[in-house]
C-alpha positions, 0 to 999 in steps of 0.5 A: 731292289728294296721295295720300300726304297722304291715306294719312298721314291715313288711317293716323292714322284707322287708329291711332285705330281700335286695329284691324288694317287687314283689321277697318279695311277692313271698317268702312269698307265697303273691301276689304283690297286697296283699303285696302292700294292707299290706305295703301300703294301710294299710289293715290288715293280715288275721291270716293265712297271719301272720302266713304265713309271720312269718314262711317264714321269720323265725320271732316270731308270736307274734312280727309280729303280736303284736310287742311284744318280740323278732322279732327272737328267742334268739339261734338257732341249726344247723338245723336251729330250736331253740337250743334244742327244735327241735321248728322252729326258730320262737319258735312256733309249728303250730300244737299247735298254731293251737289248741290255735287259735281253742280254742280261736275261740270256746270261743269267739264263744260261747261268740256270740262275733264276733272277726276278724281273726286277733284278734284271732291270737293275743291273741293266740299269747299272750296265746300260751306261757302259754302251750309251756312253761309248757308243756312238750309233747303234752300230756299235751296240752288238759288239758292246753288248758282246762285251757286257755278255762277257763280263757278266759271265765273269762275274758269274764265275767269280761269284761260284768260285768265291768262298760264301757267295752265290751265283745270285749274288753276283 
């Protein structure tokens, strides 16, 4: 992830919020310096800080994290979740994100590809969609995650047998 691109981002979160950015910190659950380290100094967010932000300000995952989407989800119910889902307003549920950020972990793991934190946010980000959306309990979570493990791995593979790219790239 772009660091600058998540500090533009963030400091869009900031303005929405009318408050200094030491009031910002804390509403986030970050130190003045670590908000300060993100906005200004360009360092990156460990994916539990992303995670973190996301929830405190109610915005998507994958928009903080990549950019892509909606910064908010689309409708929400009076209990301040998505309309009918029961999800939080970012349209994520933690519990699964969890176990598609493990998942992703495991098989770059096992690739030996040493992958930042904040990578392994953002492809579960970009994977994460593929169970939320098919799923219709969480039942069906482990043979999805299955299926995301399998096409990980195959990318990973395409991406040593292809000519000038690496396995990181995949």
């Amino acid at each position: 992830m772009n660091s600058e691109k998540f500090a533009d981002r963030l400091k869009q979160l900031l303005a929405h919020s009318k408050q200094s950015e030491r009031a910002f910190a804390r509403a986030i659950g970050l130190s003045p310096g670590g908000l300060r380290g993100l906005l200004h100094e360009g360092k990156g967010p460990t994916l539990e800080t992303v995670l973190q932000i996301a929830s405190a300000c109610g915005v998507s995952v994958l928009w903080l994290s990549t950019g892509e989407g909606q910064p908010h989800a689309a409708s929400q119910d009076s209990t301040g979740g998505s309309a009918g889902t029961g999800r939080p307003s970012a349209g994520l549920d933690p519990e699964l994100f969890g176990r598609v950020v493990d998942r992703v972990a495991k098989v770059y793991r096992e690739a030996n590809v040493r992958l930042p934190e904040v990578d392994k946010g953002r492809i579960a980000a970009e994977r994460y969609p593929e169970i939320a959306d098919q799923a219709e309990s969480a039942d069906e979570w482990p043979a999805l995650l299955d299926l995301i493990e399998v096409r990980l791995k195959k990318a990973l593979q395409t991406a040593v047998n292809a000519p000038g790219q690496t396995k990181r790239e995949a």
